[in-house]
Every structure is written in C-alpha cells, then in structure tokens.
C-alpha positions in Angstrom: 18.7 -18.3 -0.1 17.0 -16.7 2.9 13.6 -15.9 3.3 12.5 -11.8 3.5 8.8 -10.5 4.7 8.2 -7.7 2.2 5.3 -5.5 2.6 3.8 -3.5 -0.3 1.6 -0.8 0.8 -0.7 0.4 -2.7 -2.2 3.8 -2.1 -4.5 6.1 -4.5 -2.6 9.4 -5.9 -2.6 11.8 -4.2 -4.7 13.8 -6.9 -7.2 10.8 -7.0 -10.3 11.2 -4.5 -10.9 8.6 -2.0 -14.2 7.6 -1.7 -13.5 4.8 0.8 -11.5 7.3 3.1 -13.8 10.1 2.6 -17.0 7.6 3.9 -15.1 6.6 6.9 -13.5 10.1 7.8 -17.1 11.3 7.4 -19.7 8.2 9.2 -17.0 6.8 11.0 -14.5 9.3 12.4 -16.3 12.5 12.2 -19.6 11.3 13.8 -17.9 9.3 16.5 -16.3 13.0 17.9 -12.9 12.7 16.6 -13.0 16.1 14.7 -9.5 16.9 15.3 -9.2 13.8 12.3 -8.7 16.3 9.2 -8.7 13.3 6.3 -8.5 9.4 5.8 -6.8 7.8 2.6 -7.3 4.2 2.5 -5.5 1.7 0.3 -3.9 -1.9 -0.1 -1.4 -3.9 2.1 0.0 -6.8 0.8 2.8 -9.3 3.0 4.7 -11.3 0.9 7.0 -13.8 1.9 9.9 -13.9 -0.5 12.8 -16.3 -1.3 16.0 -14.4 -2.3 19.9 -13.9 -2.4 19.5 -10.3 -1.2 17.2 -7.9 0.3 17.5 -6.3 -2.8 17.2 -8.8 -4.6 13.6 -9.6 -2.9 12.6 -5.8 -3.3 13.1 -6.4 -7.2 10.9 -9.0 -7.1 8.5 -7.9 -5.4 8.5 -4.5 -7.9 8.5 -7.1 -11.3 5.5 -8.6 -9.3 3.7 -5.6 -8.7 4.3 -4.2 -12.5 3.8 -7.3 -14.9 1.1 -8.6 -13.4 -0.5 -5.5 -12.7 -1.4 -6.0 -9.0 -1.9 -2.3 -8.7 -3.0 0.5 -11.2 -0.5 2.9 -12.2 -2.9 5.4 -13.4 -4.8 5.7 -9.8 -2.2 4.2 -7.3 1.2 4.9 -6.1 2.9 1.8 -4.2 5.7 1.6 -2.2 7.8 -1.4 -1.0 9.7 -2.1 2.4 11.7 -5.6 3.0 12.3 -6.3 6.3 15.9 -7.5 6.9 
C-alpha cells in the first residue's frame, strides 16, 4: 500500500446561483476596487489522505466516498477529484 493526498474540490452547478460568491464578489471584491473581478463561485475542498494499491485505485475511493455517503449534493453540486501521485 502507499499513501495518496487526494483533493476533492465540490462546486455548485453551474446553473445553481451562488449566494456566498455573489456576497463576496459584491461587499468584498467589488467595494474594495477590484471591478475588473466579473464573478466569484465558491464551494468545498476537501484533503484526504488515502491508503491504496493504485492512484486509481484511491480516486475510486474517494468517488464511493463522495456518493454513498452523500458528502456532496448531486442535485446542486458538481465535484471533481485529483490524486496527487
């Protein structure tokens, strides 16, 4: 076995509004002069440290995590996964 950092980064659709992003592009970004800034999304990181056989194999459990135990909502958020070889 060898251990794998795997990040899972859980983002709203991009149909979905985002009033988190929308407050800080607004108060935050807007009002402190950055107007070049057109939007902020925000959203979830997670850092797992996995034990596996495989990169891939790491990456599939990761994904099992994220769907059977529901750590994201599938009808709001898109995720994507990255393991670090």
């Amino acid at each position: 076995m060898k251990t794998y950092k795997v990040e899972v980064v859980i983002e709203n659709k991009p149909a979905a509004r985002d009033p988190e992003g929308e407050t800080i592009h607004r108060d935050l970004i807007l009002k402190g002069g950055y107007v070049n800034v057109r939007s902020v999304r925000t959203g979830k990181y997670l850092r797992m440290i996995i034990d596996a056989a495989s990169p891939e194999e790491a990456e599939k459990i990761a994904f099992e995590i994220c769907d059977r135990l529901r750590i994201y909502n599938p009808v709001a958020h898109v995720y994507r996964i990255r393991v670090e070889t």
